[in-house]
MDAnalysis code that builds the backbone (N, CA, C; Angstrom):
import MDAnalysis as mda
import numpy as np

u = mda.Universe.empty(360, n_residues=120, atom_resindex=np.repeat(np.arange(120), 3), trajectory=True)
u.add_TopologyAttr("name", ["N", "CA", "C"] * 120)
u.add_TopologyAttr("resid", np.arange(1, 121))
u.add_TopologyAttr("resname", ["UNK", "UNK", "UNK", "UNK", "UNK", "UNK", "UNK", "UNK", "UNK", "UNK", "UNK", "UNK", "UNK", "UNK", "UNK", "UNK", "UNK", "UNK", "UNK", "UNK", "UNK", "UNK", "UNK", "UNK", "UNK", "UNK", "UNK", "UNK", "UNK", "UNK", "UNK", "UNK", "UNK", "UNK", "UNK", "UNK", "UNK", "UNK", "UNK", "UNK", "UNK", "UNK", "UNK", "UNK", "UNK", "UNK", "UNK", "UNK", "UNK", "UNK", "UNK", "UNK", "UNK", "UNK", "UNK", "UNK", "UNK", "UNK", "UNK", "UNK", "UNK", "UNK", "UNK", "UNK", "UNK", "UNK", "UNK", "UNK", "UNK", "UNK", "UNK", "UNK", "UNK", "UNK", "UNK", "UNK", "UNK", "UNK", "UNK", "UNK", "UNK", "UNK", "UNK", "UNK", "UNK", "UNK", "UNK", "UNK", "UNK", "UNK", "UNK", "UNK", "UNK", "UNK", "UNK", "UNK", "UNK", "UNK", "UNK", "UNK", "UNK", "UNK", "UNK", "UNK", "UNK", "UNK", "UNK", "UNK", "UNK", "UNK", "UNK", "UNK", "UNK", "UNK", "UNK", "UNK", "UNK", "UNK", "UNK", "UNK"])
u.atoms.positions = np.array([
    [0.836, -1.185, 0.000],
    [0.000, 0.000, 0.000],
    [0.885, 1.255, 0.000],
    [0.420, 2.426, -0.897],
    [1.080, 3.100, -0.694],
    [0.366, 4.811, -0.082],
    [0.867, 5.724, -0.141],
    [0.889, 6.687, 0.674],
    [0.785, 8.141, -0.575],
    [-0.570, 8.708, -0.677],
    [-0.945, 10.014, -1.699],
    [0.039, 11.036, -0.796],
    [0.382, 11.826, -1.750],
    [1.885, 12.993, -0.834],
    [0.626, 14.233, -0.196],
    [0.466, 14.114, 1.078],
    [-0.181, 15.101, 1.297],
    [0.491, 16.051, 1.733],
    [1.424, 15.823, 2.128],
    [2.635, 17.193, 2.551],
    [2.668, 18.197, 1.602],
    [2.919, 17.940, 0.941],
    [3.345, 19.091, -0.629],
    [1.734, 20.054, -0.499],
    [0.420, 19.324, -0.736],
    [-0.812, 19.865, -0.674],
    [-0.364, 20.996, 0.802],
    [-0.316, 20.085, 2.204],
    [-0.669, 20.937, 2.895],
    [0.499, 22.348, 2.727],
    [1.563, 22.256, 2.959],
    [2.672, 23.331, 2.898],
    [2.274, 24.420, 1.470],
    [1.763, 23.895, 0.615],
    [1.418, 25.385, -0.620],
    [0.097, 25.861, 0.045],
    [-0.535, 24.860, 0.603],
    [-2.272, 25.685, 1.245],
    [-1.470, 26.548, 2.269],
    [-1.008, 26.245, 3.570],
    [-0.467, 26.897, 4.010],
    [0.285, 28.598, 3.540],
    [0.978, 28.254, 3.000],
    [1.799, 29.365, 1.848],
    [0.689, 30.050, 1.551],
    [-0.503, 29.639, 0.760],
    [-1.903, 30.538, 0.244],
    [-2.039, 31.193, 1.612],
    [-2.404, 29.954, 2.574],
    [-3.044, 31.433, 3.898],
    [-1.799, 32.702, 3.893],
    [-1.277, 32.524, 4.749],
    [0.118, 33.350, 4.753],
    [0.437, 34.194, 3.885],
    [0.082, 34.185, 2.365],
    [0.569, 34.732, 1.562],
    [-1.002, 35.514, 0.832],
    [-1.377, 34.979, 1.915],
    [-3.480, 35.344, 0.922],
    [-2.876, 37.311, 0.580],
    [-2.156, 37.980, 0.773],
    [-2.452, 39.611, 0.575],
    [-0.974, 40.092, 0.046],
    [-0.485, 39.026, -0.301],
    [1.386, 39.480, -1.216],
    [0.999, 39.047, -2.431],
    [0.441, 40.332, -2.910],
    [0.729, 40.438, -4.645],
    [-0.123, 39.209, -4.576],
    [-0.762, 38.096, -4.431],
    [-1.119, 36.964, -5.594],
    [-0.321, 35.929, -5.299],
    [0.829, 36.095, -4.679],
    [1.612, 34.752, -4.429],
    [1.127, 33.906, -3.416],
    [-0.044, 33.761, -2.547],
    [-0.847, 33.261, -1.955],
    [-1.873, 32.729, -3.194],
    [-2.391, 33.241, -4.405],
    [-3.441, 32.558, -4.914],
    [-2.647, 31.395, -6.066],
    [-1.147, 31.999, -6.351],
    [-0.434, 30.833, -7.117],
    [-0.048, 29.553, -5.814],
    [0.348, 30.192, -5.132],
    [0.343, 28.931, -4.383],
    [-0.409, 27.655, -3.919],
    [-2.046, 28.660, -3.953],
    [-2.849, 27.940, -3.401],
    [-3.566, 26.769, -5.033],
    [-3.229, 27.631, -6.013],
    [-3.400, 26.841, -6.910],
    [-2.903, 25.686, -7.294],
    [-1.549, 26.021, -7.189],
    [-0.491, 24.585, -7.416],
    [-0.893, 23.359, -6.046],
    [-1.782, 23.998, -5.128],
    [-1.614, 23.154, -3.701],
    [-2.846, 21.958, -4.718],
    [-3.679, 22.740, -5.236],
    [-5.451, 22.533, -5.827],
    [-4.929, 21.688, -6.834],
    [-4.085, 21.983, -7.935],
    [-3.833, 20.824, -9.164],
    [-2.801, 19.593, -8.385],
    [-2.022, 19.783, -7.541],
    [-1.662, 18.679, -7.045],
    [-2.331, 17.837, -6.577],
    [-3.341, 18.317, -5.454],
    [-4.787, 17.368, -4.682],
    [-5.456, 16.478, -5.714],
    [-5.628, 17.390, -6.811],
    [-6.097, 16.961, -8.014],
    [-5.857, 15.642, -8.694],
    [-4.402, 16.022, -9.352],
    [-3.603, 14.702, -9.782],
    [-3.218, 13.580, -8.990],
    [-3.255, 13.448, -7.417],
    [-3.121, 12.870, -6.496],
    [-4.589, 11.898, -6.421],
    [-5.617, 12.841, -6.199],
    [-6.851, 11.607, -6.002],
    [-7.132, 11.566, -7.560],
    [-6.716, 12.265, -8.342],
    [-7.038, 11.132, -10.063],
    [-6.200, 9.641, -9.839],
    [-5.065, 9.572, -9.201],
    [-4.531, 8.391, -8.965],
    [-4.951, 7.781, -8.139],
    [-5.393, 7.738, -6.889],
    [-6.352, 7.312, -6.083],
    [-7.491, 6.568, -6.999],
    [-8.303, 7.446, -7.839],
    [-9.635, 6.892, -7.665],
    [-9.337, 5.856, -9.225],
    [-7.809, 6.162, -10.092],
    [-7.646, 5.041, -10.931],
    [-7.129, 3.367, -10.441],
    [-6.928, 3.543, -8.915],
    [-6.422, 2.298, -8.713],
    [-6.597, 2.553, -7.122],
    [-8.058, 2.255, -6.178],
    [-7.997, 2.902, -5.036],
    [-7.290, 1.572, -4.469],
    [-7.332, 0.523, -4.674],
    [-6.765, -0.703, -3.913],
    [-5.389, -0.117, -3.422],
    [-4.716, 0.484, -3.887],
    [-3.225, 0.787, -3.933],
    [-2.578, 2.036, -2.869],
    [-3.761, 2.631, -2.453],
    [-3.087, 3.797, -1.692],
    [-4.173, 3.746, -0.385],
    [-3.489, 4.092, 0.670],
    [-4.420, 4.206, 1.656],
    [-5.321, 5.925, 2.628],
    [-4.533, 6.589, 2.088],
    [-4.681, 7.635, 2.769],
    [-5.584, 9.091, 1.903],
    [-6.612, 8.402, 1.386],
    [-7.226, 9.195, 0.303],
    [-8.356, 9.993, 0.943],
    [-8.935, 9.864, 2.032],
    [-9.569, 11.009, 3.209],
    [-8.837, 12.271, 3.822],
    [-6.926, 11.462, 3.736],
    [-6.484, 12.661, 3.941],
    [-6.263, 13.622, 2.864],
    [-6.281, 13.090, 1.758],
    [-5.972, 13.849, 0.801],
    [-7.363, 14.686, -0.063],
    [-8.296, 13.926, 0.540],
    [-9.352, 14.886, -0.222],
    [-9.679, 16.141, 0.857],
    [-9.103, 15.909, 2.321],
    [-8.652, 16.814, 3.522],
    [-8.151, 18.247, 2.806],
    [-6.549, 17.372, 2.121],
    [-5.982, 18.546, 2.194],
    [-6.354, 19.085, 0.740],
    [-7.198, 18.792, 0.161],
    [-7.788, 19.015, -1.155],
    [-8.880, 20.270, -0.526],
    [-9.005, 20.033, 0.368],
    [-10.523, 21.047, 0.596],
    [-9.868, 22.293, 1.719],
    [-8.348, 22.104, 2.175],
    [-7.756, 23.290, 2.782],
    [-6.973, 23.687, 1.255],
    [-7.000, 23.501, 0.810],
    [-6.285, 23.856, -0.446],
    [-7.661, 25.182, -1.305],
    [-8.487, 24.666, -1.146],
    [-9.370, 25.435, -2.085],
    [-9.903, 26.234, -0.711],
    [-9.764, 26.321, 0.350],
    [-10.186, 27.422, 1.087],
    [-9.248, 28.693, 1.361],
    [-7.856, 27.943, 1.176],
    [-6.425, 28.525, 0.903],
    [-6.910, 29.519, -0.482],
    [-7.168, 28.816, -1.646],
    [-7.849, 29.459, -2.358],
    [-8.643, 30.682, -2.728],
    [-9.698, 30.437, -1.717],
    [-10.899, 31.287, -1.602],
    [-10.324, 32.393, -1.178],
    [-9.337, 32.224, -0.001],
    [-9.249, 33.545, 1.000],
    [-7.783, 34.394, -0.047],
    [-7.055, 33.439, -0.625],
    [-6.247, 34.215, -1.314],
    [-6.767, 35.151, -2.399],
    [-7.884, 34.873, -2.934],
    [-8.755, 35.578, -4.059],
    [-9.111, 36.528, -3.404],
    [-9.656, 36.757, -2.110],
    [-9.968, 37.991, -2.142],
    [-9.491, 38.971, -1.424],
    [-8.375, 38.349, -0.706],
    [-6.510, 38.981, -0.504],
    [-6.190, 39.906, -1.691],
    [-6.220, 38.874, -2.839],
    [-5.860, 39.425, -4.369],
    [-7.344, 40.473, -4.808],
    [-8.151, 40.482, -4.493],
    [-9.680, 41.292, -4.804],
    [-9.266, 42.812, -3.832],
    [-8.951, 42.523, -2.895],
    [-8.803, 43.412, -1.942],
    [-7.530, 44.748, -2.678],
    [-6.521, 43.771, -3.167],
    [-5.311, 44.434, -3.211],
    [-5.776, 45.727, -4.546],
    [-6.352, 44.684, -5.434],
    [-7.014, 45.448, -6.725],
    [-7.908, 46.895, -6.074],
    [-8.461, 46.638, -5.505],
    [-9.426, 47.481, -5.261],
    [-8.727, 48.452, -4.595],
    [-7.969, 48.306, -3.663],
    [-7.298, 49.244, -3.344],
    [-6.073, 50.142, -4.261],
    [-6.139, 49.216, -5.029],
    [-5.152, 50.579, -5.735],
    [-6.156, 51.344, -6.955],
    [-6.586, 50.854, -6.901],
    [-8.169, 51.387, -7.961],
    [-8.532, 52.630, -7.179],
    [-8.535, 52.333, -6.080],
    [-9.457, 53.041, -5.036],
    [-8.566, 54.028, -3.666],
    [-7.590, 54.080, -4.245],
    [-6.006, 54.311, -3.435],
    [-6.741, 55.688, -2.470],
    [-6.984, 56.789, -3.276],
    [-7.385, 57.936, -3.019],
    [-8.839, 58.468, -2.108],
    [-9.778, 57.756, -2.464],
    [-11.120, 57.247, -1.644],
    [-10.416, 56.731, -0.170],
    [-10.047, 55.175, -0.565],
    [-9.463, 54.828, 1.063],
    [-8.417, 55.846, 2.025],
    [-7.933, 56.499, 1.127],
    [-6.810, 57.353, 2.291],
    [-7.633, 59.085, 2.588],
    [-8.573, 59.112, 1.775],
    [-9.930, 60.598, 2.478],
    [-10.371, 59.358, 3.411],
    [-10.955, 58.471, 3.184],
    [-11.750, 57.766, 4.357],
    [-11.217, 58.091, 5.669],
    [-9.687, 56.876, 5.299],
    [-9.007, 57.311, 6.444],
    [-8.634, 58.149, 7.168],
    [-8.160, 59.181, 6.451],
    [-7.995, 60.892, 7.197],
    [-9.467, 61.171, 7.980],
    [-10.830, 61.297, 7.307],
    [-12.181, 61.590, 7.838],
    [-12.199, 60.521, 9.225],
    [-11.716, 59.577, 8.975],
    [-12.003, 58.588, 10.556],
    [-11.248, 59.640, 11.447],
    [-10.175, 59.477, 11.250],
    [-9.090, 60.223, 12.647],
    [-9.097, 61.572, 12.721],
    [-9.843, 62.397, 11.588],
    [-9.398, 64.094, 11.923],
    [-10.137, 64.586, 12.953],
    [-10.964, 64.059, 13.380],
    [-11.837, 64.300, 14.511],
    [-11.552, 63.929, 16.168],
    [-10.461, 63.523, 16.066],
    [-10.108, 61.930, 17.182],
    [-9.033, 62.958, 17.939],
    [-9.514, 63.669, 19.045],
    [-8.331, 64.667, 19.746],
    [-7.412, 63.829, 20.140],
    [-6.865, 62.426, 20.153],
    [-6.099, 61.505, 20.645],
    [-5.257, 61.437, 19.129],
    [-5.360, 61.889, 18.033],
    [-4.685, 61.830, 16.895],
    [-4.064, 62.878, 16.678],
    [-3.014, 62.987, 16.887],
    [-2.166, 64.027, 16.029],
    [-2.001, 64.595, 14.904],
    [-1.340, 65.172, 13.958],
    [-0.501, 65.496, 12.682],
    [0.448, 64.758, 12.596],
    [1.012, 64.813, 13.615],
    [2.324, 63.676, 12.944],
    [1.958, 62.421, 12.710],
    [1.161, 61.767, 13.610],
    [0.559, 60.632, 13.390],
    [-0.200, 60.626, 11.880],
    [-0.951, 61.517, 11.522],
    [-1.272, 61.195, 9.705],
    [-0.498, 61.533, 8.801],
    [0.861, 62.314, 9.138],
    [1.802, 62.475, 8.259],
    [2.289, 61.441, 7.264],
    [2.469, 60.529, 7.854],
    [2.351, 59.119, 6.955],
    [1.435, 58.716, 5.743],
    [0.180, 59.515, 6.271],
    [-1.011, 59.145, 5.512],
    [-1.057, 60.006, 4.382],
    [-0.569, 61.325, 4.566],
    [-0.409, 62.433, 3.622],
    [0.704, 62.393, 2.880],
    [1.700, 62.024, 3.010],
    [2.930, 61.474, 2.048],
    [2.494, 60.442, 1.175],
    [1.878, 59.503, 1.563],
    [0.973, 58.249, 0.861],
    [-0.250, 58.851, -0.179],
    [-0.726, 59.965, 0.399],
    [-1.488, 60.859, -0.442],
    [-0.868, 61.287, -1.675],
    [0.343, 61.771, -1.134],
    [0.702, 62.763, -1.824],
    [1.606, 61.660, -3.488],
    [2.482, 60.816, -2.752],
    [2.935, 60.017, -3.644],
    [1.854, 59.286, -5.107],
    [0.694, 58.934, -4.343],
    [-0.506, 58.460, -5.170],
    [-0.960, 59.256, -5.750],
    [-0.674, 60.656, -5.840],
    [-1.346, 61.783, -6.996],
    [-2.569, 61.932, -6.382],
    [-3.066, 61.596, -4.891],
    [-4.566, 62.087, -4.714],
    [-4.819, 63.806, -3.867],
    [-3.163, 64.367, -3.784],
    [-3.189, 65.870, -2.915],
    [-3.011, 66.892, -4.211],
])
């Protein structure tokens, strides 16, 4: 009997969580985790006599596509924000300009970020 590689699945799902909001390298990861699970129980279900551990692997088949899910909208998020660069950083200023516990220097950060993005 032999043994479907679930290691490889879990360590790229992993990588997806972790990586769900860097650029996309969380949703490649989580993909390669998804076509491996893939090709793994296609071998499974061509010869199940032969392998024993195919619950774990449809396991890490289903953290793989949740790895997935959350990296998509890591990657949805990132889009939108640079779409939307200028909106989110008025938001942000309107939350704190009111907040006597907030400074200027403290949004100085926020206004350089303004300013770099072409929204001052």
């Amino acid at each position: 009997m032999q043994k479907l590689n679930t290691t490889l699945v879990y360590i790229l799902s992993v990588i997806g969580f972790l990586c769900c909001c860097v650029y996309g390298i969380g949703t490649i990861a989580a993909i390669i985790a998804l076509v491996v699970a893939n090709k793994e129980l296609a071998k499974y279900h061509a010869n199940p006599d032969e392998y024993i551990n195919a619950n774990a692997m449809k396991t890490a088949r289903t953290v793989a596509i949740v790895s997935l899910v959350l990296s998509f909208i890591g990657l949805a998020f990132i889009i939108w924000f640079y779409m939307n660069q200028c909106e989110f950083y008025n938001w942000y200023i309107d939350m704190f300009a009111d907040n006597p516990n907030v400074t200027e220097e403290q949004l100085a950060p926020i206004y350089n970020a303004m300013e770099e993005a072409g929204c001052m």
